[in-house]
DSSP file (Angstrom, degrees, kcal/mol; ACC not computed):
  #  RESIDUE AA STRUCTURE BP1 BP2  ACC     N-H-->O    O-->H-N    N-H-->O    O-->H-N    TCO  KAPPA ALPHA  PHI   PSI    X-CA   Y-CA   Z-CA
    1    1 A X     >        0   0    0      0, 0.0     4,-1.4     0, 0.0     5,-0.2   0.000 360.0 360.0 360.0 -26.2    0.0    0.0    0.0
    2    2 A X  H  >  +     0   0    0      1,-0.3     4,-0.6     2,-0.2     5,-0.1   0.595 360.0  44.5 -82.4 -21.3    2.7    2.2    0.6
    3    3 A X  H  4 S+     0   0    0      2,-0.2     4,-0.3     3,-0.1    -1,-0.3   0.568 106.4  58.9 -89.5  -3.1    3.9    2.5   -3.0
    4    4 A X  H >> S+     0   0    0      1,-0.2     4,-6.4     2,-0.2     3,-0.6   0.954 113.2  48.1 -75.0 -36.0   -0.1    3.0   -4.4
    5    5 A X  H 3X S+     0   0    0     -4,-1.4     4,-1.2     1,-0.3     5,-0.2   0.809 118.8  36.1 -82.9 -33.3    0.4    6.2   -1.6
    6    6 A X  H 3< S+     0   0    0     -4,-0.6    -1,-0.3    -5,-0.2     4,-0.2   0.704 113.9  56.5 -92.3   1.7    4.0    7.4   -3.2
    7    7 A X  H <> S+     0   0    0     -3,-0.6     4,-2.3    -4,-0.3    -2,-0.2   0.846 113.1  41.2 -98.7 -58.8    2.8    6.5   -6.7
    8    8 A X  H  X S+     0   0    0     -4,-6.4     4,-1.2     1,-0.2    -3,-0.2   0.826 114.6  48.1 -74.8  -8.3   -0.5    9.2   -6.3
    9    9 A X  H  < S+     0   0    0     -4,-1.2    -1,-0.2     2,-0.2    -3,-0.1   0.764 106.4  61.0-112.2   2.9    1.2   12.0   -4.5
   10   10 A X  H  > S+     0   0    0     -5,-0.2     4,-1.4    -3,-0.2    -2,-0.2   0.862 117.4  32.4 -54.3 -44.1    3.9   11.7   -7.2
   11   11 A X  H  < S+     0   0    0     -4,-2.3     4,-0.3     1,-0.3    -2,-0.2   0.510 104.8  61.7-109.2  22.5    1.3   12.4   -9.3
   12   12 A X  T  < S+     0   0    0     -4,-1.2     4,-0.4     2,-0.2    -1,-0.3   0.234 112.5  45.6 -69.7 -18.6   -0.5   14.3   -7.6
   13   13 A X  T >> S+     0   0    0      2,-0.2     3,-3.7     3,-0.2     4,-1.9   0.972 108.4  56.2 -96.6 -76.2    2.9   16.6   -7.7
   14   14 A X  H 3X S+     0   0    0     -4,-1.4     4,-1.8     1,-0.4    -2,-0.2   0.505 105.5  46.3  32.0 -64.3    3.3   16.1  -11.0
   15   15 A X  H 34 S+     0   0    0     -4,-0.3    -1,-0.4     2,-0.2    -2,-0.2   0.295 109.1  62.1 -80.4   3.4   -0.2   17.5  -11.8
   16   16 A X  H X>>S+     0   0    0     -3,-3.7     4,-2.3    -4,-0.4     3,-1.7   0.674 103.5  44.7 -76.9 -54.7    0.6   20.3   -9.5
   17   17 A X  H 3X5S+     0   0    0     -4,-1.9     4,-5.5     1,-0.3    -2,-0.2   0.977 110.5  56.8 -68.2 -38.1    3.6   21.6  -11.5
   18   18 A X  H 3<5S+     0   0    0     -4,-1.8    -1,-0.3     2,-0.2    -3,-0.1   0.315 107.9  43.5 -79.9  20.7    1.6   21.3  -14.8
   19   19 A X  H X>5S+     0   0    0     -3,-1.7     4,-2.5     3,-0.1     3,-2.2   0.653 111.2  60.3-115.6 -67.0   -1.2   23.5  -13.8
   20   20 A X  H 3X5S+     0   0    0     -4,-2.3     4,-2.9     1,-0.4     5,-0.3   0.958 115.3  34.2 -30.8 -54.3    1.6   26.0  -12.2
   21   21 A X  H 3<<S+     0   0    0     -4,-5.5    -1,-0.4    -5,-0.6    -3,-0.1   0.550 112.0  54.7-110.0  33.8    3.1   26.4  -15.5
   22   22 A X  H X> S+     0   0    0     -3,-2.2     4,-1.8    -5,-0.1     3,-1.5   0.560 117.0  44.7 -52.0 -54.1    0.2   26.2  -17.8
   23   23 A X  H 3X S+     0   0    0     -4,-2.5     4,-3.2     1,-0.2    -2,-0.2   0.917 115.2  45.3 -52.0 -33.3   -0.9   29.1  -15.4
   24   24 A X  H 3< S+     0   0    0     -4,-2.9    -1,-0.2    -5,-0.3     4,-0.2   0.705 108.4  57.0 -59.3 -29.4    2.5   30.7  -15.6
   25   25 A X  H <> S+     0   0    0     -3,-1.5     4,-1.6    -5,-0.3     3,-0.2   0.931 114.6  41.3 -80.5 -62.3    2.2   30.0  -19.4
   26   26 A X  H  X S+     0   0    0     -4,-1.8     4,-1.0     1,-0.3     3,-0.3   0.989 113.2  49.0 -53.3 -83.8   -1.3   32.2  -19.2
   27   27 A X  H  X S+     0   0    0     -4,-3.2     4,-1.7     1,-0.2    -1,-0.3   0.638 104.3  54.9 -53.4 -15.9   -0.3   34.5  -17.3
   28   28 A X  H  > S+     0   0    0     -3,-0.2     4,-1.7     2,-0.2     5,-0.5   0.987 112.0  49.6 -66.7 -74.4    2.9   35.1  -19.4
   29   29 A X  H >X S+     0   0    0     -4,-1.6     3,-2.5    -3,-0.3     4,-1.7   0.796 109.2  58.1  -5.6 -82.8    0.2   35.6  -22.8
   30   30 A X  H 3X S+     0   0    0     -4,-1.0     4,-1.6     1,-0.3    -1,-0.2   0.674 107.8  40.8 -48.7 -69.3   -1.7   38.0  -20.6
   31   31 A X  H 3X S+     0   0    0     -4,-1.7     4,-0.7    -3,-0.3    -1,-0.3   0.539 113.8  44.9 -68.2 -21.2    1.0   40.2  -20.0
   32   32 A X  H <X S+     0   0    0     -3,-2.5     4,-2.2    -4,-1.7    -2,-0.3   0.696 109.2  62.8 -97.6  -4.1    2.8   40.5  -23.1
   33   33 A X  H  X S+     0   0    0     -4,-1.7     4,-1.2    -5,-0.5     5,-0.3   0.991 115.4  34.2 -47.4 -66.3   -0.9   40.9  -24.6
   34   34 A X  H  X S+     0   0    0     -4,-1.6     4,-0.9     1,-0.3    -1,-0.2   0.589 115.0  54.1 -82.2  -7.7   -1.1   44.0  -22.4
   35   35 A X  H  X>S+     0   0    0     -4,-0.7     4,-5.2     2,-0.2     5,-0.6   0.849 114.3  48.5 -76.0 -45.0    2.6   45.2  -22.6
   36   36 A X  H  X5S+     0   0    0     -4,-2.2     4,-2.1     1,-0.3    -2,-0.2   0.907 106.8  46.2 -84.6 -11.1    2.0   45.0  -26.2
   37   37 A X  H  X5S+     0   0    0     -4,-1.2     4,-2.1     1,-0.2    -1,-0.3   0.738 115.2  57.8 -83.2  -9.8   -1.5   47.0  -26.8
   38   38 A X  H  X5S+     0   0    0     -4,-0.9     4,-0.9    -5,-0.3    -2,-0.2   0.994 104.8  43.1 -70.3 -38.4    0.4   49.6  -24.3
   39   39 A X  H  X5S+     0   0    0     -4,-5.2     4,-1.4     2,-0.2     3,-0.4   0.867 117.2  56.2 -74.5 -25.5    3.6   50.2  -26.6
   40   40 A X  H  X<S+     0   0    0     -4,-2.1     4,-2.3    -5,-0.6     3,-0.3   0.999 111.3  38.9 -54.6 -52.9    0.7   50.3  -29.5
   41   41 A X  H  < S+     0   0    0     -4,-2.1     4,-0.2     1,-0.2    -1,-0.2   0.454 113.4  55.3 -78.9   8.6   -1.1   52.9  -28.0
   42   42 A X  H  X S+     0   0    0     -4,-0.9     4,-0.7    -3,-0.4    -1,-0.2   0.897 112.0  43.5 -84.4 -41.8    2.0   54.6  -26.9
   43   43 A X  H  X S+     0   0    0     -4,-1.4     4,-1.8     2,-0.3    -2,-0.2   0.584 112.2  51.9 -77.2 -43.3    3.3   54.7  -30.5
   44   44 A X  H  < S+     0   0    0     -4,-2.3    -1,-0.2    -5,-0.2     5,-0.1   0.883 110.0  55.5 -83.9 -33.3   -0.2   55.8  -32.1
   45   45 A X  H  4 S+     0   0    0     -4,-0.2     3,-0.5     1,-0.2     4,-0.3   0.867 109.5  43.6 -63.8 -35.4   -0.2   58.7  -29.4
   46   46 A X  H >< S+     0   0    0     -4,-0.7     3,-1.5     1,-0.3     4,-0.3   0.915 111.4  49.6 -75.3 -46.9    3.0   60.0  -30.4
   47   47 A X  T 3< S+     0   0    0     -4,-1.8    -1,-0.3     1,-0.3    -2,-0.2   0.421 103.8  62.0 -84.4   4.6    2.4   59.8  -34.1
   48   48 A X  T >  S+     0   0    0     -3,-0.5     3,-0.5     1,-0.2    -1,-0.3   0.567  96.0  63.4 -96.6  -9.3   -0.9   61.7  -33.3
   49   49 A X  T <  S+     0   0    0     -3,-1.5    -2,-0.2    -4,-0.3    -1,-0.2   0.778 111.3  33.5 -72.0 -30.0    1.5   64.4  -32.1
   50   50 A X  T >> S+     0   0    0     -4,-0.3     3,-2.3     1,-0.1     4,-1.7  -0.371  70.6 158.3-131.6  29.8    3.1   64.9  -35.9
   51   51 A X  H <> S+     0   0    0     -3,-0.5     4,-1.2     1,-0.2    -1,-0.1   0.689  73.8  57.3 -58.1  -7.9    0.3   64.3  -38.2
   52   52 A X  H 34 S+     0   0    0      2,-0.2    -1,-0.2     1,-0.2     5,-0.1   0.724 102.9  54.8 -82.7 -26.6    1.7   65.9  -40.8
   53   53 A X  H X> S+     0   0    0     -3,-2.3     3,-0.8     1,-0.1     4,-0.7   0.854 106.5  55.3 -56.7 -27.8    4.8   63.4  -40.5
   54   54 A X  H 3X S+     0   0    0     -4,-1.7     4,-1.2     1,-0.3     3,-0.2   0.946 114.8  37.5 -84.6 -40.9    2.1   60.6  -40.8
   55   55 A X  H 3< S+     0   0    0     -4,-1.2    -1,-0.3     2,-0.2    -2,-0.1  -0.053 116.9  50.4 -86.3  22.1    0.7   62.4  -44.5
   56   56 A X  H <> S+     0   0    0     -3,-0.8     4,-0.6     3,-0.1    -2,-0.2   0.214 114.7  43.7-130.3 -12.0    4.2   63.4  -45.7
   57   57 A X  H  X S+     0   0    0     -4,-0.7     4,-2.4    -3,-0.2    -2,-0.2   0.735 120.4  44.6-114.4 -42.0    5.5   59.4  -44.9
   58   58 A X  H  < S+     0   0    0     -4,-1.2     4,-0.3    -5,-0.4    -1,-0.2   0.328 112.7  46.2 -86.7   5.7    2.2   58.4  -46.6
   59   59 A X  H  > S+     0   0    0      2,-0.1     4,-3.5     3,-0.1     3,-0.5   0.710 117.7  47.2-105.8 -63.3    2.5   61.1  -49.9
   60   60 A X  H  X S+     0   0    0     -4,-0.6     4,-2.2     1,-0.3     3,-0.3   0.929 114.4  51.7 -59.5 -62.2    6.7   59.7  -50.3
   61   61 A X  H  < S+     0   0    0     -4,-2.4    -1,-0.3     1,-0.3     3,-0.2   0.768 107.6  46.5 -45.7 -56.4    5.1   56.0  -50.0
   62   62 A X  H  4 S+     0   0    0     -3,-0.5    -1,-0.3    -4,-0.3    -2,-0.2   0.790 111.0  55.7 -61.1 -51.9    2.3   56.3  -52.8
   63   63 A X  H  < S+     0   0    0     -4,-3.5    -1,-0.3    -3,-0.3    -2,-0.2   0.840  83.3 106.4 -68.5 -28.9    4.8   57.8  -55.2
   64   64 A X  S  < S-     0   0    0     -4,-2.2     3,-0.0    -3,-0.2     2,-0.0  -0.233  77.3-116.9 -40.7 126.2    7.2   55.1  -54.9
   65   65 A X        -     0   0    0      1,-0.1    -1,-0.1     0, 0.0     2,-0.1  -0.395  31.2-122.4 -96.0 162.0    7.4   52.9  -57.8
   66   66 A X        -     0   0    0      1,-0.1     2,-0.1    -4,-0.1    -1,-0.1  -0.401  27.1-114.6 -86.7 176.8    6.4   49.5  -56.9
   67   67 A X        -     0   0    0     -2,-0.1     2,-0.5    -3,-0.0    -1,-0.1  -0.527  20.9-148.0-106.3-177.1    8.8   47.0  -57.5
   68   68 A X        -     0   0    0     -2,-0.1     3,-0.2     1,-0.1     0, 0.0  -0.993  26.8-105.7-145.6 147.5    8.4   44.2  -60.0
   69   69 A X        -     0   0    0     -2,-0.5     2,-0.7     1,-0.2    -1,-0.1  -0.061  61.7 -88.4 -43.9 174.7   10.0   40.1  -59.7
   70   70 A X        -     0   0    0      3,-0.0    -1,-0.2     1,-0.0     3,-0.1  -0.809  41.8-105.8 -93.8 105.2   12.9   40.1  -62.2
   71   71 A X        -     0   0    0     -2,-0.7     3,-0.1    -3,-0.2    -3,-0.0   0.018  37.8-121.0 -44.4 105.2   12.2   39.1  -65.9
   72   72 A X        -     0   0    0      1,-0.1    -1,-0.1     2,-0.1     0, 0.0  -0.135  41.4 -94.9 -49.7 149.7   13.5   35.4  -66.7
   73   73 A X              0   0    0      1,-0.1    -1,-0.1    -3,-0.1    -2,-0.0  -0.002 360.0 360.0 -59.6 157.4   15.8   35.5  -69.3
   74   74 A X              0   0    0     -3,-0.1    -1,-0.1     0, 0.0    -2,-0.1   0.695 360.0 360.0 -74.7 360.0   15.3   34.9  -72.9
């Protein structure tokens, strides 16, 4: 009986650590989720500071000729 008792709270342990780092896993997600709509909306704030940078980068873009794959050879 004593190994049925070390066998489940091995895996009882076992199924402890892999709910710790699934949660770890989440919470990791979670955070760079919000890390990353902050650096968006830091980035969109700034460039709402300069709009005329944002329609002078977007004029230069539009005139650019697009570029085209390389013609095979004859």
């Amino acid at each position: 009986m004593s190994r049925y008792l070390d066998e489940a709270q091995s895996s009882a342990r076992l199924d402890a650590k892999a709910r710790r780092k699934q949660l770890d896993q989440r919470r990791m997600e979670y955070r760079r989720a919000i890390e990353s709509y902050a650096e968006q909306r830091l980035l969109q704030q700034q460039l709402s500071d300069y709009p005329e940078l944002i329609a002078a980068s977007y004029r230069v873009a539009s005139r650019a000729p697009t570029r085209r794959s390389a013609q095979p050879g004859r």
